[in-house]
C-alpha positions, -999 to 999 in steps of 0.1 A, spaced: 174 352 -318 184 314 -318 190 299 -354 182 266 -358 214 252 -363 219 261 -327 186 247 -313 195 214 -337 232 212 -318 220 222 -285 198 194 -289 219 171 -307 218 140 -278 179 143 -276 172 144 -313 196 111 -320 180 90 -293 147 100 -306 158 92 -340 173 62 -329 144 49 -311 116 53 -341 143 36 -365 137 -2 -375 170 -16 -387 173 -50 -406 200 -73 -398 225 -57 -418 224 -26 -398 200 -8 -427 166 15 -418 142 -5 -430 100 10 -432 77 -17 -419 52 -30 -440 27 -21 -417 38 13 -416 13 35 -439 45 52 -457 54 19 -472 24 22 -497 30 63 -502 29 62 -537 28 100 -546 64 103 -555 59 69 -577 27 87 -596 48 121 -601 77 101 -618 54 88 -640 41 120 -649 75 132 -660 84 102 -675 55 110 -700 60 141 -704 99 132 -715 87 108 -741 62 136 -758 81 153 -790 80 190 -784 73 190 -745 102 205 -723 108 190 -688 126 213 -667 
């Protein structure tokens, strides 16, 4: 059976160029997310922190 560490190395070339290509960088060399991708606006993760930061602020509530 293959692991997938070896199907990640024997593929190593492929999976960088496609990385590469669906990668916006800014002019400092950082990868940026266009605005007019849909992830921008993802805002699950921002809802969920909220959540917990709630929960952290209640006497008598544990956060784990």
């Amino acid at each position: 059976m293959t692991s997938f560490r070896d199907v990640l190395n024997q593929n190593r070339r492929n999976i960088e160029a496609a990385a590469l290509r669906n990668t916006h960088v800014n002019e400092d060399g950082y990868a940026t997310i266009s605005k007019s991708d849909p992830w921008f606006y993802e805002d699950e993760w921002d809802t969920h922190y909220e959540e917990l930061t709630k929960a952290e602020h209640r006497p008598g509530v544990a956060v784990s």
